[in-house]
N, C-alpha and C positions, 0 to 999 in steps of 0.2 A: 112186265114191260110198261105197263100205264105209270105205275110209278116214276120208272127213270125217267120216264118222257117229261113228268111231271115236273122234277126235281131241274131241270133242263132248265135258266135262266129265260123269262120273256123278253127278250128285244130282241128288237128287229135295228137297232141304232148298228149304225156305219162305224166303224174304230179308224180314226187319222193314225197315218203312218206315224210309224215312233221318230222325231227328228233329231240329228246326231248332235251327241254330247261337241264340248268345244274338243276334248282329247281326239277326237275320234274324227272331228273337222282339220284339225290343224295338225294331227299327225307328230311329226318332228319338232315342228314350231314348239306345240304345245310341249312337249317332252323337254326340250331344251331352256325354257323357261322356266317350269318348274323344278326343273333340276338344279337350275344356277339358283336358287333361291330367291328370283328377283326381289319378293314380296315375304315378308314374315308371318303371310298366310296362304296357304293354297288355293284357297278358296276365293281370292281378291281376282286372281286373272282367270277362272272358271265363271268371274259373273264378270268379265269385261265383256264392255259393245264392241263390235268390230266398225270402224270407220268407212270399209270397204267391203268389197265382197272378197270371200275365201281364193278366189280365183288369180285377185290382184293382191291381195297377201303375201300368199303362199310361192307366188312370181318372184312379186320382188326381197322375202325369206332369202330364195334359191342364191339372190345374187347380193345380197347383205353382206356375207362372210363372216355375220357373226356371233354366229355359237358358241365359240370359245370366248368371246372379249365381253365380258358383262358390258358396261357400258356400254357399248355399242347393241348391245343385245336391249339393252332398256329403252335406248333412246329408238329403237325401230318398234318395239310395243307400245313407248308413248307417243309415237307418232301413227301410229294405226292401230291402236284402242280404247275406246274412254274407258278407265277404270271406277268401280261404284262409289257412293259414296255410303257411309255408316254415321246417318243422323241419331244423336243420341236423345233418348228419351227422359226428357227429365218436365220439371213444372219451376216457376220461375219464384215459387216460395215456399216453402215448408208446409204444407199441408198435414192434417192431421189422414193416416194412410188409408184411410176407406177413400176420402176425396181424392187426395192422388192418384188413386188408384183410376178411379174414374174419369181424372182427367187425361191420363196415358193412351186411354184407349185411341181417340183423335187423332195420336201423335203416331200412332202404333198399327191407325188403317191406309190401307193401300189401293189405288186403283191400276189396274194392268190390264183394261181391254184391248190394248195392242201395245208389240215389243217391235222395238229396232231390228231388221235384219239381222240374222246370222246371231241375236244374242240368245243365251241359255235361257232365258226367260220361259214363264209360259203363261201363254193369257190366260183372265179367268173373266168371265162375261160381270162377276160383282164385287163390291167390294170385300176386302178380309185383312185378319189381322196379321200381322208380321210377330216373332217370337222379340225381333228386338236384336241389336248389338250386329254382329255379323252375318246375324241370321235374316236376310233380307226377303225372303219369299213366306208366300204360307207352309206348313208344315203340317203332317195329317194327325201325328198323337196328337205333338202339342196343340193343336187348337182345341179339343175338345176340352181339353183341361184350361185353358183361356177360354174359353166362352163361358165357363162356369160362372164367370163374374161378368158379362154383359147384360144379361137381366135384370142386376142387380142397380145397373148404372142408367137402367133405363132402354138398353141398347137392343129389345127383341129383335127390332129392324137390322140389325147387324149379322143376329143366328141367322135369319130366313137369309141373308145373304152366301152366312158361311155355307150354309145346308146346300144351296143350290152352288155354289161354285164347286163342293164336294162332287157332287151327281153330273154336274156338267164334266169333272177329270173321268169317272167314272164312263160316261156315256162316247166321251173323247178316245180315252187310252183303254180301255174294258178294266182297270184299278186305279186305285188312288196312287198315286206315288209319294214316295217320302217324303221328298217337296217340291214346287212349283217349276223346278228348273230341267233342260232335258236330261242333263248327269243324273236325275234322281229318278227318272224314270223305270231303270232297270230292276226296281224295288219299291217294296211299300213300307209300310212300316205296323204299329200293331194294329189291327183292327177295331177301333172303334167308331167307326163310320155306326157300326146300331145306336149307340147313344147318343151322338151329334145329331142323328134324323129325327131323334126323341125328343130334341128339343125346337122343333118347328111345333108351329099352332097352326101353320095352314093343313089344314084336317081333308082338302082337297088335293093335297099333292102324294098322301098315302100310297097312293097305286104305284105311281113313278118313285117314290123313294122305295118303297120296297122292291120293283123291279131292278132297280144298281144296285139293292143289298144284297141279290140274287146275282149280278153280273158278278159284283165281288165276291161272291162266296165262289161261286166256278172259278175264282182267279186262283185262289187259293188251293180249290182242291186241282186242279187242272193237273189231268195225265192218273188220277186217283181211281177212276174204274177200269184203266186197264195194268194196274198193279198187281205184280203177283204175292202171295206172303212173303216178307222178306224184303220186298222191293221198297226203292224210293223214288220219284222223279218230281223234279222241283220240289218245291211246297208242299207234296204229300208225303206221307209215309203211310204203308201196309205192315202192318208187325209179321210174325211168324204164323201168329193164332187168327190172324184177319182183320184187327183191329185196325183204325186208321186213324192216322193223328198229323198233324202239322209240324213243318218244321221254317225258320228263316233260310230265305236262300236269296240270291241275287241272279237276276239271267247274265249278269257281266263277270267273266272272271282277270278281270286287268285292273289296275291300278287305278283307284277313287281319283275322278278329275276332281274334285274336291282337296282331296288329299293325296297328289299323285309321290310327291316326291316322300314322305310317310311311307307311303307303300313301296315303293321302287324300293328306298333304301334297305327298309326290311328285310324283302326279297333278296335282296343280292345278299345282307347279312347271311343268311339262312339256306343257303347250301341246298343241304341235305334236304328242305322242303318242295314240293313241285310248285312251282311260284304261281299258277293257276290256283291249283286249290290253298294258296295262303290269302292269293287276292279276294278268292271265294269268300272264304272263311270270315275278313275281314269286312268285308259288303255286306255278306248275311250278319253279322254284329251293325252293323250300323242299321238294317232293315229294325232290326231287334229294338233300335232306340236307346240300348248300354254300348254305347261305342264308346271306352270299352272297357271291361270289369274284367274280373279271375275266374269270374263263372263261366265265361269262355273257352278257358286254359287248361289243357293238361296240365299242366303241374302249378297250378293258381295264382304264377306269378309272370310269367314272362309273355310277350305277346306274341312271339315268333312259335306258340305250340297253341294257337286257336284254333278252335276244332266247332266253330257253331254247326257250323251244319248237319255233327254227328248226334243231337239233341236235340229233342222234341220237348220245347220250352212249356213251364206249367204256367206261363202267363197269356203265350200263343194261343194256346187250347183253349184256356178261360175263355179267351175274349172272343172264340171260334163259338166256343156252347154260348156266349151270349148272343152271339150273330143269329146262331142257328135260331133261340128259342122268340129273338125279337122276329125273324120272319115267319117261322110258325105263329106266332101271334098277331103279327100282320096281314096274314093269310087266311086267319081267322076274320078279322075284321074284317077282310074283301071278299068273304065266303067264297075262296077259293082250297076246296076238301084237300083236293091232292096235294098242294102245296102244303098246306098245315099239317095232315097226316106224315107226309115226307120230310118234312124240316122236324116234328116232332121225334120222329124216331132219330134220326141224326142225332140230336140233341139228348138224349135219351143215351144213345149210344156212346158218346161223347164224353157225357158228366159220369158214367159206369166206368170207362176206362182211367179217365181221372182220377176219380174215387180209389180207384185199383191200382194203376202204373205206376202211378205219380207221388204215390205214399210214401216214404221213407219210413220203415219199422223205426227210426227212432225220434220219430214222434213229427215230421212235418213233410210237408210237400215240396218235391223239386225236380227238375228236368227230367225226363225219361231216355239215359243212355241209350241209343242205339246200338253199342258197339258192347255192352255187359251186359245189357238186357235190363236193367233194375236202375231203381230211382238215380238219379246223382248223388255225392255225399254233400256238396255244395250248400251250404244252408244260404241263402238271399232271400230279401224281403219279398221276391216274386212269391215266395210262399202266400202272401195275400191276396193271392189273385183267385183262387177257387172260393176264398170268402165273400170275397167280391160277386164275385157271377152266382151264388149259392150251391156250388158243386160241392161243397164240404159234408160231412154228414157231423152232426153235435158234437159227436167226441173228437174229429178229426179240428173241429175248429177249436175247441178246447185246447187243443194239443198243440193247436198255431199259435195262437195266444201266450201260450206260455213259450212258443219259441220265439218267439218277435220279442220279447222281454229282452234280451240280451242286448238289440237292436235299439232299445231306446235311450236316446244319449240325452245329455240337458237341453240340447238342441232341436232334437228331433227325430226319426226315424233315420238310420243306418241303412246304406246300401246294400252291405254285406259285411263282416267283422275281419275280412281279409284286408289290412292296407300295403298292397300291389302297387300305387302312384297312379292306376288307372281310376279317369272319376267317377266311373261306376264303384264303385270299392269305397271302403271307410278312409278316410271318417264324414265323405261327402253324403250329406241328404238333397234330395229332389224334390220336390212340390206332386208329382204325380202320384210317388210312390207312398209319400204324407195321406194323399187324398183315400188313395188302392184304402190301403191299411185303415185305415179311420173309418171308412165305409162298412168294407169288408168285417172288422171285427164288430161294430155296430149291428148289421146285419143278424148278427146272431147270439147279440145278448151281453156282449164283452166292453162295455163302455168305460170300464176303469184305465184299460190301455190305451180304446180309442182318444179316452181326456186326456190324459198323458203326451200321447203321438201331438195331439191339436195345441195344449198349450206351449209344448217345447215347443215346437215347430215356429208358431204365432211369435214366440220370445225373438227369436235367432231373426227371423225376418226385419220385428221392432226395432231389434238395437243396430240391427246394420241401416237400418232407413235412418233414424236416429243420428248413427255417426256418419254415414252420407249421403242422406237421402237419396239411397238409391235400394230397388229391388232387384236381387241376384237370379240369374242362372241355376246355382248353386251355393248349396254351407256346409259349413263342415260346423256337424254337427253335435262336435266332442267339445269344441271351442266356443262356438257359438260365433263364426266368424264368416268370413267367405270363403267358399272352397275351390280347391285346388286340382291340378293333375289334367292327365291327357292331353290331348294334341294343339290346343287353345287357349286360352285365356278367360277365364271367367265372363261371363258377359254379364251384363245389364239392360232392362227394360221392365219388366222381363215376362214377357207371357204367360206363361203357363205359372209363374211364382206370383203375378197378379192374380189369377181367375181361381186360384185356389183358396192362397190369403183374403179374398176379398169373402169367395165362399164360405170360410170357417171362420170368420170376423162378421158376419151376418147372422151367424147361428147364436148369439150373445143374446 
């Protein structure tokens, strides 16, 4: 009993009610709008202001008459919405790319201590960085991978910002959300909130960031002790044998006010699916941060057979055992016994079932099937992710190593060797998954692939700054070009493809 008591999150903080998405404000409106296509993005009228309040809206919607007449349907949105706008990020001369870099960042912070009525927004008490292009809010992976390069630029003062506007969503909502906006609330994304707290120097806020690493960890496992073998509720999962492990899920099963009219069509394509659990399905992939890859799909190409939530992801779990082992060693340092013994075994427990579930006999790590009991056959570069956190044991990373080989293109590190059209899938490379890998195999002695992964990588960035001086989203990595696929448009800024590039351009 002292244990569990133990493992029990400290706060005592109040959680503000969760405020409703704009779908879920505007009902029909919103539905009829994203269906007419007004915007050649969905995500343009999920971040409008509203002019008015919902009351005098949704009044005068009623007596509009027009849902079926585009025009008429746009000219009543722009007159009671201001739509955002999408400042591009650039520098006004060619800079050699470590200074660019450095000058983007300026360009790329945001202040939000209060939002317009009624808009998706959500405050943050400091300032933080934006991913850049359409991505106008903070984001929880991606920052951690963009901060990687503000130390370098000078910018400590900006982590002790990100750090505490994390802990303030935390202390607000009881998790991080995916990002700043209320649509994203109903998910998180991957847990790296331990590393982000890693990188504060204030040695006196220890106590409180550990106690939201602690809110977030109950986020995650929540509904986990009273599981039976076999069972699943949200976030958790119980195996047969007892074991417990994580899985992506979303509390929402309706259509991404992000991406309503994506989703909708889907659904109606798809029959034979029960359109809750596709909407699911689909949410928990974007919790995941691969919105959206093969590794999702029954049959690794179509996206009407996604099935995340039957898979308990080997990069989830990673980054659960690092959560686990940074608050046992936080807990340490606050000599607090029961927390450190309790988060130790978790963790303990954790990296054993890893080492075990998540093995592929033929030679790497990957999702743990709920539904066949054994690994995935799916090979993706998430396989890096146990190398990362140190969950591998010698030979298992030996054998990662050599399956990441196949993965390394003149460009950079491969998503997966499926090309699906999804941009999780080849021949697109990410900057996170560059960083995963390079680490990870580092980690444990493997530096001939990690050089490889860093200087392709570093090339494909160059020549595209080079012919536009700009930094991607994504490359495609086979070309050495910009990448392609999924429901948008390549962007540019770019976050998380600064804080990496700058970090492996430092290491020179």
């Amino acid at each position: 009993m002292k244990t569990r008591l133990a493992l029990l999150p400290l706060t005592l903080v109040a959680l503000a009610a969760t405020p409703l998405s704009p779908a879920q404000r505007y009902g029909a409106l919103y539905r009829d709008v994203q269906m007419a296509q007004l915007f050649p993005d969905s995500k343009t009228f999920a971040d409008a202001e509203p002019r008015r309040g919902d009351r005098a809206i949704l009044a005068a919607y009623r007596l509009c008459d027009c849902a079926t007449d585009k025009a008429k349907l746009r000219a009543f949105v722009l007159a009671n919405f201001t739509l955002p706008i999408t400042p591009s990020g650039t520098t006004q001369q060619r800079l050699p790319i470590a200074q660019h870099i450095d000058q983007l960042w300026p360009q790329l912070t945001r202040v939000t201590t209060r939002v317009a009525p009624g808009s998706s927004a959500l405050t943050l008490p400091h300032r933080y960085v934006v991913p850049g292009g359409r991505f106008r809010e903070m984001y929880y992976w991606d920052s951690w991978f963009s901060m990687l390069g503000l130390p370098l630029a000078g910018r400590q003062d900006l982590v002790e910002d990100q750090v505490r506007n994390f802990g303030s969503l935390v202390d607000r909502y009881g998790h991080i959300p995916n990002g700043t906006r209320t649509y994203y609330l109903s998910r998180s994304q991957p847990p790296v909130f331990y590393l982000i707290q890693a990188m504060s120097r204030d040695a006196k806020t220890l106590a409180t960031r550990t106690r939201q690493l602690r809110a977030e960890h109950a986020y995650w496992m929540a509904g986990a002790d009273r599981l039976r073998p076999g069972e699943q509720h949200a976030r958790a999962v119980r195996l047969a044998d007892g074991t417990l492990l994580n899985r992506y899920w979303d509390d929402r099963a309706d259509p991404r006010d992000e991406s309503y009219r994506e989703d909708a069509e889907l659904a109606a394509a798809t029959p034979s699916r029960d359109a809750g659990q596709l909407y699911r399905d689909l949410r928990a992939a974007a919790e995941s941060g691969w919105d959206f890859s093969s590794r999702w799909l029954a049959d690794g190409r179509t996206l009407a057979t996604i099935r995340t939530t039957r898979l308990a992801p080997v990069d989830l779990n990673s980054l659960m055992l690092g959560m686990e082992r940074t608050i046992a060693d936080n807990c340490r340092a606050l000599r607090d016994t029961a927390c450190t013994t309790g988060f130790a075994a978790r963790a303990t427990a954790r990296e054993a079932a890893i080492r075990r579930l998540m093995w592929n006999p033929n030679g790497y790590f990957a999702d743990y099937d709920l539904d066949t009991g054994r690994p995935a056959d799916a090979r993706t570069a998430a396989m890096a992710f146990p190398l990362f956190v140190g969950a591998a044991s010698p030979d298992q990373a030996t054998a990662t190593a050599e399956a990441l080989a196949p993965f390394i293109g003149q460009g950079g590190l491969r998503t997966t060797l499926t090309a699906s059209g999804q941009q999780w899938d080849d021949p697109n490379g990410w900057a996170p998954l560059q960083w995963i890998a390079i680490q990870g195999l580092r980690r444990y002695g493997h530096a001939a692939p990690a050089d490889r992964i860093k200087a392709a990588w570093l090339a494909s960035v160059q020549r595209e700054y080079a012919s536009s001086g700009k930094l991607l989203e994504k490359y495609d990595v086979r070309e050495r070009r910009p990448g392609g696929g999924g429901e948008y448009p390549n962007q540019d800024g770019f976050g998380w493809t600064n804080g990496v590039t700058r970090a492996l351009l430092a290491e020179r």
